[in-house]
DOPA-872686 format. One record per residue: x, y, z of N, C-alpha, C, O in turn. Coordinates in steps of 0.001 Angstrom, whole numbers, plus 500000, padded with zeros to 6 digits. Example, Ala and Ser with C-alpha at 12.3 -4.5 7.8 and 13.67 -1.06 7.14 Angstrom:
2
513190494310507800512300495500507800513200496700507800514236496681508465;512850497750507080513670498940507140512900500030507870513409501138508039;
***
This chain:
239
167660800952126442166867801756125516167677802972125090168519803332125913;167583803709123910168180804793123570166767805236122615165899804549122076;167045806994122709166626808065122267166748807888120845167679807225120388;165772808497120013165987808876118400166479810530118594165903811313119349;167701810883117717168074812089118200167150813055117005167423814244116838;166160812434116310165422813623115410164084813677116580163915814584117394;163319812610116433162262812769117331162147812153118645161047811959119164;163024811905119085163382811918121017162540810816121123162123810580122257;162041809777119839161130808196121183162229807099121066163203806848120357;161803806765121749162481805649122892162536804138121919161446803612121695;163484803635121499163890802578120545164790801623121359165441802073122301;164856800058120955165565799239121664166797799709121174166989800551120297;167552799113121793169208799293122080169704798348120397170253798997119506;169486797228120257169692796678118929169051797669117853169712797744116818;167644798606117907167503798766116564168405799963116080168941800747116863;168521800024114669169077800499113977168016801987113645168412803126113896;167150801794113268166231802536113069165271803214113934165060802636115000;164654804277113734163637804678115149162493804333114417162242804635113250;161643803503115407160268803442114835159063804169114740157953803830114330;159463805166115167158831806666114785158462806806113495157533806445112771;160124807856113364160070808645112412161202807247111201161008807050110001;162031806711111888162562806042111311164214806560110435164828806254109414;164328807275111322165723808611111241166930806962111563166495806008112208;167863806967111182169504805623111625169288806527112898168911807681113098;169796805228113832169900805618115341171252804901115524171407803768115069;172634805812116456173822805301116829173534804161117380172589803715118030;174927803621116844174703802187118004174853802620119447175373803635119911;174009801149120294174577801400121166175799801119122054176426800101121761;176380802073123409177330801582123343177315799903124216176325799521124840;178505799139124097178612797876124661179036797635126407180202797779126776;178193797347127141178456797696128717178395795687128717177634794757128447;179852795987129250180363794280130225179289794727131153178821795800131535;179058793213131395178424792822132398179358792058133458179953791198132810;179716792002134702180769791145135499179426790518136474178546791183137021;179593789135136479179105788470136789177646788553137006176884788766137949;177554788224135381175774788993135002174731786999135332175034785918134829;173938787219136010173426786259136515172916785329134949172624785950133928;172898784366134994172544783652133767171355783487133958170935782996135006;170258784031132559168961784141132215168799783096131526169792782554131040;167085782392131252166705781316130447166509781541129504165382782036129486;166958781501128446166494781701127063165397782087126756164758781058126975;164601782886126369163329783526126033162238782379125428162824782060124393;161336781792125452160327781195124463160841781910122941161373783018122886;160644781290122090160806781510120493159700782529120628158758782448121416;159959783611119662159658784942119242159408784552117782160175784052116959;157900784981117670157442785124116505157939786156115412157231787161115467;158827786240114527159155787136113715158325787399112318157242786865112076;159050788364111387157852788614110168159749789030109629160872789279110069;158943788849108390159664789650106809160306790740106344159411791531106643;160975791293105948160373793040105463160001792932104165160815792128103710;159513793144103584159068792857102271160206793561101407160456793012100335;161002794824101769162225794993101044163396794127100779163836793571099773;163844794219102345165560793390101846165349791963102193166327791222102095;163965791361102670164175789822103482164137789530104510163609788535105008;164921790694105177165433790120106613164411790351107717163459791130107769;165030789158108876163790789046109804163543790569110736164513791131111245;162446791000110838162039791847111876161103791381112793160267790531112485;161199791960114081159990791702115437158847792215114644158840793133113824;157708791306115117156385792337115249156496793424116080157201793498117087;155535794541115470155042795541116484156314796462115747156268797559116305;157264796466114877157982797292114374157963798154113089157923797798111912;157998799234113573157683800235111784158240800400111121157802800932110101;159396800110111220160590800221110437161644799111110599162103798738111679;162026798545109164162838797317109246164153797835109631164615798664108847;164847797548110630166431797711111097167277797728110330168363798271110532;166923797085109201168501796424108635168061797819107249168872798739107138;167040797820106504166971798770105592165910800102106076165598800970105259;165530800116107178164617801181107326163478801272106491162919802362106372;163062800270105898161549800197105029160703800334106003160975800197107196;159544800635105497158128801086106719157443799380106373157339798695105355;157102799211107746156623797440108037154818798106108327154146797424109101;154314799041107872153285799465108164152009798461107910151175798019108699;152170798296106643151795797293106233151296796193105852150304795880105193;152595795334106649152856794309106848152326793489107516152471793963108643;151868792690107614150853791385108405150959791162109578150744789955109476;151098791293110533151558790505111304151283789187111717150184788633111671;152851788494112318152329787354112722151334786830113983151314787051115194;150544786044113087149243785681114360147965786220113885146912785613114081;148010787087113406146841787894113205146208787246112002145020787525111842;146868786279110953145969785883110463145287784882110915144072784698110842;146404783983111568145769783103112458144530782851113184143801781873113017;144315783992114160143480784531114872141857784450114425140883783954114992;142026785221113047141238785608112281140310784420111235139170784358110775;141680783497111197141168782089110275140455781597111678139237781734111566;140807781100112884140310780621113759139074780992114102138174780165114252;138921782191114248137689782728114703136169782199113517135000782054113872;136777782009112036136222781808111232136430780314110885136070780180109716;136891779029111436136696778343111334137578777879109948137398776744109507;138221778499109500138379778319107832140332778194108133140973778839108962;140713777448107423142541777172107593143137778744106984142504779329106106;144279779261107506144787780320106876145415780245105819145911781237105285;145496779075105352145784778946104075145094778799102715145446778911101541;144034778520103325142731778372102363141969779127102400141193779039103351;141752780331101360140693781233101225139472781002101516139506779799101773;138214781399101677137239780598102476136176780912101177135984781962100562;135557779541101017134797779820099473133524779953099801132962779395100743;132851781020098684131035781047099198130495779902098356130858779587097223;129434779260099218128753778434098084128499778603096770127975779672096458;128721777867095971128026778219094252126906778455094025125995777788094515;126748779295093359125181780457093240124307779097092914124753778113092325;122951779252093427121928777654092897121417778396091734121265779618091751;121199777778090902120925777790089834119014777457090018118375776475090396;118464779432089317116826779144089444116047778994088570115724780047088021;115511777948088127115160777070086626113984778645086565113357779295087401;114140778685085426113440780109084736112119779425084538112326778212084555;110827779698084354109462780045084158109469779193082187109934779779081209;108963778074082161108691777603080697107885778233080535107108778625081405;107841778635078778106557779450078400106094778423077427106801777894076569;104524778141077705104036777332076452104575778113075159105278779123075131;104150777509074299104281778227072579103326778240072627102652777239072868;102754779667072364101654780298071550100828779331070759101496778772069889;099714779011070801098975778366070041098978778993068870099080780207069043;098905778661067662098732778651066232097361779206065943096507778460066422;096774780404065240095502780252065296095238779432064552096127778903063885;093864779055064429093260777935063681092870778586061928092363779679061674;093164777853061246092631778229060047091257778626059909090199778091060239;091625779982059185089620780323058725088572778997058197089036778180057402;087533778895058561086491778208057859086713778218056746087855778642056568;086205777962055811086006777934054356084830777980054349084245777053054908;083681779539053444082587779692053417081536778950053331081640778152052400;080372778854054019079896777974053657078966777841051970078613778746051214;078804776373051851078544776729049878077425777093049565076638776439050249;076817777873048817075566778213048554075292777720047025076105777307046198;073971777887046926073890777540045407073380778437045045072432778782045750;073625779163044015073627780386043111072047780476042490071422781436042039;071696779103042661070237779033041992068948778828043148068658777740043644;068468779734043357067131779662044299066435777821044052066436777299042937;066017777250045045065061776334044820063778777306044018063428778473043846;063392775876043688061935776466042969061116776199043711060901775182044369;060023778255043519059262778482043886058211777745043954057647777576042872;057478776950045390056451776031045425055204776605046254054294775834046562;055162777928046605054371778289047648053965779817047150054915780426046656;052920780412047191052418781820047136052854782511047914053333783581047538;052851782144049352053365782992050375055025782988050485055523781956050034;055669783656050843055365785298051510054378786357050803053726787275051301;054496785896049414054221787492048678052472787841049424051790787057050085;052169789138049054050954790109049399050619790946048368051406791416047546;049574791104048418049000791759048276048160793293048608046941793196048753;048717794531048715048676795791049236047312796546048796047067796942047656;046357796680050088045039797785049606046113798993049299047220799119049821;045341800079048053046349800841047999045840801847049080046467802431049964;044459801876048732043252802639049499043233803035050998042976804113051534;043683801499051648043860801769053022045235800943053592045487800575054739;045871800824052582047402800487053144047117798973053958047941798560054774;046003798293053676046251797129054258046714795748053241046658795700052012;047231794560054295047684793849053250047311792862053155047545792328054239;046829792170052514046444790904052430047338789349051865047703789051050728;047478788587053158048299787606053017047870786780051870046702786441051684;048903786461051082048233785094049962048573783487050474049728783501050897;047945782005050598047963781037051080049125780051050504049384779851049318;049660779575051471050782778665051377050494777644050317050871776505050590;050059777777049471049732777175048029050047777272046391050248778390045916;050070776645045934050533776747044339050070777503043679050669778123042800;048401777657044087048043778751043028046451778760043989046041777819044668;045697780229043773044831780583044805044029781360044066044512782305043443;042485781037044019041539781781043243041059782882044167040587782568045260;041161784345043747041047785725044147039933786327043888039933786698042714;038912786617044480037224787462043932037025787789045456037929787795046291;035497788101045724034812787899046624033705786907047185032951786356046383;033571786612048875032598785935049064031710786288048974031553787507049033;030353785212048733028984785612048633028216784335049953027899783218049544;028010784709051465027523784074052083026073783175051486025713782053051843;025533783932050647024360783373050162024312781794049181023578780815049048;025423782256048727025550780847047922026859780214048368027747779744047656;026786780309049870028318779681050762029503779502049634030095778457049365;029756781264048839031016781012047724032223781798048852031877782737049568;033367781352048858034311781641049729035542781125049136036018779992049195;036179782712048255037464782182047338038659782138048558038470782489049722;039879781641048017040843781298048777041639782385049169042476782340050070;041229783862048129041744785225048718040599785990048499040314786275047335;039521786575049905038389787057050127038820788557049853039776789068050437;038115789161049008038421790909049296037335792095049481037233793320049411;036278790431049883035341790984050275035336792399051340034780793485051176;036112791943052374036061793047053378036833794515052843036735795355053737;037408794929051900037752795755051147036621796753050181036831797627049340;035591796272050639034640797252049925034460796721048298033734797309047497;035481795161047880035116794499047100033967794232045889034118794153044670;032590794110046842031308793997045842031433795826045448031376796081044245;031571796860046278031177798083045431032052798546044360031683799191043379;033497798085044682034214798273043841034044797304042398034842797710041554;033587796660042124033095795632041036034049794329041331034186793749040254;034494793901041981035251792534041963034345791478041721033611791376042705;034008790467040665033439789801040704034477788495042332035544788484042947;033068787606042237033113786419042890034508785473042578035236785094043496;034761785156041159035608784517040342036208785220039980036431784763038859;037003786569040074037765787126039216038703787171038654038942787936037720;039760785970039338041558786260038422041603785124039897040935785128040931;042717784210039404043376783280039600045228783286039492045753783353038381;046042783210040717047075783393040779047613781552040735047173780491041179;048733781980039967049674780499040120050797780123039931051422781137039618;051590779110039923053088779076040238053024778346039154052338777355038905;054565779489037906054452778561037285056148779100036469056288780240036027;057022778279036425058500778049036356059165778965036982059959779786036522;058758778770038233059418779361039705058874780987039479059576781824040047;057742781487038736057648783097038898055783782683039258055177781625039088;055398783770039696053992783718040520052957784677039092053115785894038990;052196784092038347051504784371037092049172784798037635048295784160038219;049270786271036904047614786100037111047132786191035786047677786553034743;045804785718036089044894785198035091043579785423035328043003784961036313;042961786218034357041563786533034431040960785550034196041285784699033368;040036785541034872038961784056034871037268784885034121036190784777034706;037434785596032870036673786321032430035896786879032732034759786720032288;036391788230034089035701788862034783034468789851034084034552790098032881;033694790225034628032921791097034356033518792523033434033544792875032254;034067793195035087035165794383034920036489794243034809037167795150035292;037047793321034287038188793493033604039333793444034628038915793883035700;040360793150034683041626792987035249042892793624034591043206793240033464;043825794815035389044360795569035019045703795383036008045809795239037226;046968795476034594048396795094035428048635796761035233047881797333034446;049386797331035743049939798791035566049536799633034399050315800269033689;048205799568034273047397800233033988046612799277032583045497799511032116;047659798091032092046998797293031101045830796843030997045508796945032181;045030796465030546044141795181031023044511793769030168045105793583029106;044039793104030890044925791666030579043907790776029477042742791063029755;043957789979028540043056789091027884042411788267028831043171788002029763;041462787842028920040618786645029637041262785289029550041531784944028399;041562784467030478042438783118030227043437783073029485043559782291028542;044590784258029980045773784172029284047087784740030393047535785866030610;047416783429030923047975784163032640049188785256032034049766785204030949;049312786046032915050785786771032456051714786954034310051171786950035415;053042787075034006053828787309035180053394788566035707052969789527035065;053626788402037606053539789262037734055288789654038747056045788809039224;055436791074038780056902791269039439056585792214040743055478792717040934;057738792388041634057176793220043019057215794278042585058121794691041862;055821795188043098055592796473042973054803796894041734054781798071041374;054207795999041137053140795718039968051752796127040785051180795631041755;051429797506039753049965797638040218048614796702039736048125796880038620;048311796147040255046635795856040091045444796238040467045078796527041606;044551796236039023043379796986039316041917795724039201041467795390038105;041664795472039812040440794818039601038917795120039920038343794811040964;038242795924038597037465796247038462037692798005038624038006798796037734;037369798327040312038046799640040933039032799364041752039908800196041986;039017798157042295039725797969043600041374798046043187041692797333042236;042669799021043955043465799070043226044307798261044285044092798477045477;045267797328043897046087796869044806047759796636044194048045796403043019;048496796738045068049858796364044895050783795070045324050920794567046439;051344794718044119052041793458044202053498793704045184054453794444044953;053228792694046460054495792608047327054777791148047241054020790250047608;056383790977046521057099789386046799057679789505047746058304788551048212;
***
């Protein structure tokens, strides 16, 4: 063994270099041996590279002998070995991760289409013809009551007289009727080219459209909100 004369550690006798600091170290000198006992050849010694000049260096050395490059580095031999072994995998063959699995993405239906609008339904621009009296009424003005007219074509309007079992098809009797002058027979309503028409049936006291009075047997239209007067009794036309 010999000394590094910069930093005093302890280097084999062959190296050139200190593996320290890595300062040239003198050779050493050459001591005969006289009758030096004959040794067995060592087992083969794993060597490494220097990655500078080529040449072989021991493991476990920091500095290559021949150029003083730093083996810091440098791999050593075995150690990959070791390392592939432990892992099962050859040191020559990088060790591969499985190929990513492939995760089928989520199908999305397609959006349903909305459905086309209806197409309105068809109407006809022209009312059927009027075949019935009812809905329309007849309005006391007096006491705000109303009197329904009959699901019929046409309906004779006066008052009853129990005495001679007379009982028209619109009674207004209960309206105070006889005092107001309504005769028995007085005016006759009827359907006639789809509009609702009255007609004096040649009352006593007379029959009055918005304030007119009407001829005897000569129907005339009537429209909603048409006053009628018959006799006194005043009433209003509701279609």
């Amino acid at each position: 063994m010999k000394n590094c004369p910069s930093c005093g550690a302890e280097n084999l006798d062959l190296a050139r270099f200190c593996d320290q600091c890595g300062t040239p170290l003198p050779p050493a000198a050459v001591i005969e041996s006289v009758n030096a006992p004959t040794v067995e050849a060592p087992a083969a010694v794993l060597t490494m590279t220097c990655p500078e000049c080529g040449a072989s260096v021991l493991p476990g050395e920091a500095f290559c002998d021949t150029c003083g490059a730093s083996l810091l580095n440098v791999i050593q031999p075995g150690a990959g070995t070791d390392l592939a072994d432990q892992a099962g995998v050859s040191p020559t063959e990088p060790a591969t991760s499985p190929p990513p699995v492939a995760v089928p993405q989520p199908v999305t239906a397609p959006a349903a289409s909305p459905a086309p609008p209806a197409p309105p339904a068809w109407t006809d621009s022209h009312p059927p013809g009027r075949t019935s009296l009812a809905p329309a009424r007849l309005i006391v003005v007096e006491t705000s009551t109303a009197v329904p007219l009959p699901e019929t074509a046409q309906a004779l309007v006066g008052r009853s007289d129990p005495v001679s079992s007379f009982y028209p098809d619109v009674d207004l009797a209960p309206h105070n009727a006889l005092h107001k002058g309504v005769g028995r027979r007085h005016m006759r309503l009827i359907i006639q080219n789809n509009h609702i028409l009255m007609e004096d049936l040649d009352s006593t006291n007379g029959s009055f459209v918005n304030g007119s009075r009407l001829p005897p047997r000569t129907p005339q239209p009537l429209h909603d909100g048409d006053e009628l007067r018959l006799g006194k009794l005043v009433l209003r036309v509701q279609l």
